[in-house]
C-alpha positions as CSV (number, residue, x, y, z in Angstrom):
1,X,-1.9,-19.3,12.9
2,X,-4.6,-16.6,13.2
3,X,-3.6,-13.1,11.3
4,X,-3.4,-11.8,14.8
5,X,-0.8,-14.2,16.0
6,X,1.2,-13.5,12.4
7,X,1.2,-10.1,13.3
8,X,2.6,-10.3,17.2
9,X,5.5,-12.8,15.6
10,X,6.4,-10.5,13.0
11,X,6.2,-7.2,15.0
12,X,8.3,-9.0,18.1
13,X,10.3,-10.3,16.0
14,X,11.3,-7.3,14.0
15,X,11.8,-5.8,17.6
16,X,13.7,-8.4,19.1
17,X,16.6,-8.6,16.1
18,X,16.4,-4.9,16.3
19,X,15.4,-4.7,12.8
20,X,12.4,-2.1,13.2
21,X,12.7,1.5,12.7
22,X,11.2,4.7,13.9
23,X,8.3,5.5,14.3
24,X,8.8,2.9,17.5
25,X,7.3,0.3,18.5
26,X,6.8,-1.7,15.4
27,X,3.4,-3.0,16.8
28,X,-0.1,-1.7,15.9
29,X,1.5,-0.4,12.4
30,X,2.9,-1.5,9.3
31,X,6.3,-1.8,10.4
32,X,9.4,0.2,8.8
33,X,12.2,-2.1,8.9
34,X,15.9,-1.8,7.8
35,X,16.6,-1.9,4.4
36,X,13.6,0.0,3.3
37,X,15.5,2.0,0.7
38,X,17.7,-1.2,-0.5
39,X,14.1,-2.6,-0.8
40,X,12.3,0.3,-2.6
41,X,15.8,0.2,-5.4
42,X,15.1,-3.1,-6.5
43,X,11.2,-2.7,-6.5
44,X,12.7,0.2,-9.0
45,X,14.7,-2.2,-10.9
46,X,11.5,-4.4,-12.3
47,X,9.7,-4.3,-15.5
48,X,6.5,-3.4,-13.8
49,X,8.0,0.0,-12.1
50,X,9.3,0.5,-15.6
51,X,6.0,0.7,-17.4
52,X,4.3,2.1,-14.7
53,X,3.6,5.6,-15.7
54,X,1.0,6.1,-12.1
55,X,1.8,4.3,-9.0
56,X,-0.5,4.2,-6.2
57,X,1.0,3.2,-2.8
58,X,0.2,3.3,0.9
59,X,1.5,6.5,3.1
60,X,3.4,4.2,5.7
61,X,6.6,5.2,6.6
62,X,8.6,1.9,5.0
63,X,7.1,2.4,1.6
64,X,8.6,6.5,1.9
65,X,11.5,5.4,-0.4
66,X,9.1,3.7,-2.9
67,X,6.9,7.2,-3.0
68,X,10.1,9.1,-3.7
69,X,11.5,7.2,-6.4
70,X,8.3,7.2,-8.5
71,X,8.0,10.9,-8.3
72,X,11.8,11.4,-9.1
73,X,10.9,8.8,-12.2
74,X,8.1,10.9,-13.3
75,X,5.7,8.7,-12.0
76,X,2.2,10.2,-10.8
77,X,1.5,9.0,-7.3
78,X,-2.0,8.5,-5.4
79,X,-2.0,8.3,-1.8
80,X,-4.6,7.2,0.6
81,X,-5.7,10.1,2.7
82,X,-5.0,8.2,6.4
83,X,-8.6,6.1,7.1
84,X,-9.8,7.3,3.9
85,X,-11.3,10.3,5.3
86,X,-13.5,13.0,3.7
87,X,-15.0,13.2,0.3
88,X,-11.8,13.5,-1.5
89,X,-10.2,10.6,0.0
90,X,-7.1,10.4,-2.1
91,X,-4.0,12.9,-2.4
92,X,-2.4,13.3,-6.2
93,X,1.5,14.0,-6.6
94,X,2.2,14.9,-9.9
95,X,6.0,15.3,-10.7
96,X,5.1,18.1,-13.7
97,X,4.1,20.4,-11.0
98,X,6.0,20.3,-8.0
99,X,9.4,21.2,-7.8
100,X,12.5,18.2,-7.3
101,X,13.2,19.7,-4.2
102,X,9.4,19.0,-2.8
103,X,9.5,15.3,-3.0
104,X,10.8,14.6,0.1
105,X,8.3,16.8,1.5
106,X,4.9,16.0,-0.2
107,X,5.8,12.3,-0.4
108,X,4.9,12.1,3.9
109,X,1.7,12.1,5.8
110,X,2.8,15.5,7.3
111,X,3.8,17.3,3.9
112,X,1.6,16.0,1.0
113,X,-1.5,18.3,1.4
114,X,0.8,21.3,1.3
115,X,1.9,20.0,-2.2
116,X,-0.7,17.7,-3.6
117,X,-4.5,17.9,-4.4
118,X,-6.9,15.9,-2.8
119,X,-8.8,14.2,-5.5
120,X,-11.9,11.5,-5.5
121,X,-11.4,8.2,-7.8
122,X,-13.5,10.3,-10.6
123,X,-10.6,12.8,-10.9
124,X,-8.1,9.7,-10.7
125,X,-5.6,8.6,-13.8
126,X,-5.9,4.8,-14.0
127,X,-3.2,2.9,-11.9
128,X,-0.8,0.7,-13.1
129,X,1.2,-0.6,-10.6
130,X,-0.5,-0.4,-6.3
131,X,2.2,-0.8,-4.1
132,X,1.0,-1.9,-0.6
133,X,2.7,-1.9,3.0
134,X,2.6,-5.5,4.8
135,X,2.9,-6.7,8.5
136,X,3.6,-10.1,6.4
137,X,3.0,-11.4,3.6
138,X,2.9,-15.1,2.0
139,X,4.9,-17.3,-0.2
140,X,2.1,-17.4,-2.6
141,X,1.5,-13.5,-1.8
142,X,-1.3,-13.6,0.7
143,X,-0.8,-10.4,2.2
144,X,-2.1,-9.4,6.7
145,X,-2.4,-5.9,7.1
146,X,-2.4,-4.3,10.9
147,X,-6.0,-5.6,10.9
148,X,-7.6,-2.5,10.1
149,X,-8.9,-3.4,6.2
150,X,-8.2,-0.3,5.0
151,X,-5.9,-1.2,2.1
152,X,-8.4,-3.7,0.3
153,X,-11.2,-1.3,1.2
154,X,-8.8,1.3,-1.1
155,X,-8.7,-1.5,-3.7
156,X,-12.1,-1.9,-4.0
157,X,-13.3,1.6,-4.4
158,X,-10.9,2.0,-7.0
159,X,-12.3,-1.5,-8.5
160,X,-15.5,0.3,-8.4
161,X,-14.0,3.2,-10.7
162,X,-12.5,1.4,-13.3
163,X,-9.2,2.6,-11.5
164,X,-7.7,-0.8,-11.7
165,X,-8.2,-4.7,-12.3
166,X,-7.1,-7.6,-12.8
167,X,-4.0,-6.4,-15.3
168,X,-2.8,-3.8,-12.8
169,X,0.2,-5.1,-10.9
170,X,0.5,-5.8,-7.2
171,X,3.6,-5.3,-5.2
172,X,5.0,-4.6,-1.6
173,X,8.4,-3.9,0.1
174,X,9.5,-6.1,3.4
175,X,12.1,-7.2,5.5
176,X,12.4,-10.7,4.9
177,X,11.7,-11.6,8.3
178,X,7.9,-10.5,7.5
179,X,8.0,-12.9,4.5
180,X,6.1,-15.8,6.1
181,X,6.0,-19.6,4.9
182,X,2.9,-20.2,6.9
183,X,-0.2,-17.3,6.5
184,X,-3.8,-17.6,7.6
185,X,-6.0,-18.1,4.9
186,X,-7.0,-14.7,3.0
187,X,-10.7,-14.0,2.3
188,X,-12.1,-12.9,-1.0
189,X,-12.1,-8.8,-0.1
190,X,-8.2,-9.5,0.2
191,X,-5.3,-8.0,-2.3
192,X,-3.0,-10.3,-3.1
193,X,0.7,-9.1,-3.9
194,X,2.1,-10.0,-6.8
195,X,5.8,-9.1,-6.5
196,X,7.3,-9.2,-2.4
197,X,10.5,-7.4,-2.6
198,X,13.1,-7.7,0.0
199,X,15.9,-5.8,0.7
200,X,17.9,-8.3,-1.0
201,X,15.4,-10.1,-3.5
202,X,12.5,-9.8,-5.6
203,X,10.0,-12.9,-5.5
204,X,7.2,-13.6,-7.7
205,X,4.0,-14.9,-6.9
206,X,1.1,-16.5,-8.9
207,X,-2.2,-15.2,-7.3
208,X,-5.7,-16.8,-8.3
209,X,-7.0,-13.4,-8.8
210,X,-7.9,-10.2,-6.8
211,X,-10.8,-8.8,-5.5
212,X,-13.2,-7.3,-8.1
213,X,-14.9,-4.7,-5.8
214,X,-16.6,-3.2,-3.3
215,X,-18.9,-6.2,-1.1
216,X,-21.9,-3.8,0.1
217,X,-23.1,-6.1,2.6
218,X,-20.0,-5.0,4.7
219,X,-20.5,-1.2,4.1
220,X,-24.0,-1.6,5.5
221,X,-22.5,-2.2,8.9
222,X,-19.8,0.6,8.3
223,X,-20.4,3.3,11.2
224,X,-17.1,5.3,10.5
225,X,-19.2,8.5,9.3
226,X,-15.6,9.8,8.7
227,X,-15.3,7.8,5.6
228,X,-17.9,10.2,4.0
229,X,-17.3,9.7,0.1
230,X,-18.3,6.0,0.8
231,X,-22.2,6.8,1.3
232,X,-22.4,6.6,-2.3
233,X,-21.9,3.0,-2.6
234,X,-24.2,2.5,0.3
C-alpha cells in the first residue's frame, strides 16, 4: 500500500467504528482517537518518560494528555510552532515558571504563546525523549505522518543542533487501530518510533537507526518563505 492509501484506511476506519474524536473529521490530520489519555498514562508508566527530564512532542490534539503530564512531572516541553513558522520556530514550557493551574492552557495550540517563549534550537535544552503523533505506524515502528513532512523536518533541525541523536528515545501514542501490520516502506529523512503505545499496550520496536540530519538538496526546492529560520541551512 502507498502512505496515501494507509492513511484513507486508517482515518475511515477510525471514522467508521466511531473511534475518532473532535476536532472532526479525522482526515487531513493526525487523528485524536479514544483512549488518548489511557494512552498518554502508560506512555507515563515507562522507563524512558521516567528519565526524561525534556520532552519534545507534536501540538496535535491526541498527544494533549502526553503534554500535560510531562509538565505536571516537571518535565520541560518543546513544541513545534504549527509549520514551523518564523525564526523562533519552537515554543518552551518550563513547569518552574508557570503556575499548575496553566498547564491545561499553555499545553494547546491556542494557549502556549500566552505562557511559553518562543525559542530557536540554539536557546534549546537537549531532548531526551520526542514524542510524535501518527496517522499509523508499523510493527517495526515505521511511522506515516498526514503527508506534510513536517515532523522529520523538526527532527532534523534539531539533528543539526546537537538537540538529539541516536540515544534520544522515540515514542508515539495511537489507537490500535492505527497500528498497521503492513506500512509503505519509510525513506531515510523518516523518524522511526521506538515505543507505539496503545491505549491498552506499550510495544517495542527495534529500528535500524534514525535520520542524522537535515538533506539540503530537499531545502533547495523549499518555497515555504514562511519557514524563515530554515535559510540558514540553505
Amino acid at each position: 500500500m502507498e502512505k496515501d492509501e494507509v492513511r484513507e484506511k486508517v482515518w475511515n476506519e477510525l471514522e467508521r467504528e466511531g473511534e475518532a474524536r473532535f476536532p472532526y473529521p479525522p482526515h487531513g490530520r493526525i487523528p485524536n482517537f479514544d483512549g488518548a489519555e489511557e494512552a498518554a498514562e502508560l506512555l507515563r508508566g515507562t522507563e524512558e518518560w521516567r528519565r526524561a527530564e525534556v520532552v519534545k512532542a507534536n501540538p496535535d490534539a491526541p498527544q494533549l494528555p502526553v503534554r500535560r503530564n510531562a509538565l505536571e512531572d516537571g518535565k520541560v516541553v518543546y513544541m513545534a510552532v504549527p509549520r514551523l513558522r518564523g525564526e523562533k520556530p519552537f515554543v518552551e514550557l518550563d513547569p518552574d515558571v508557570l503556575y499548575e493551574e496553566e498547564y491545561d492552557s499553555a499545553t494547546t495550540v491556542s494557549g502556549y504563546d500566552s505562557h511559553g517563549r518562543r525559542v530557536e534550537p540554539e536557546e534549546m535544552q537537549r531532548v531526551d525523549l520526542v514524542v510524535s503523533g501518527c496517522v499509523a505506524v508499523g510493527l517495526d515502528g515505521g511511522r506515516v505522518g498526514k503527508g506534510e513532512g513536517f515532523s522529520d523536518l523538526e527532527w532534523a533541525v534539531l539533528r543539526e543542533a546537537g538537540l538529539v541523536d541516536e540515544d534520544t528515545s522515540t515514542a508515539t501514542t495511537v489507537h490500535p487501530i492505527q497500528v498497521e501490520d503492513e506500512r509503505p516502506e519509510v525513506e531515510g529523512h523518516d523518524v522511526p518510533m521506538e515505543i507505539v503505545v496503545t491505549p491498552r499496550e506499550v510495544r517495542r520496536t527495534s529500528p535500524e537507526g534514525k535520520p542524522e540530519g537535515l538533506r539540503r538538496e530537499l531545502l533547495d526546492a523549499e518555497d515555504d518563505e514562511d519557514i524563515t529560520f530554515l535559510r540558514r541551512f540553505l
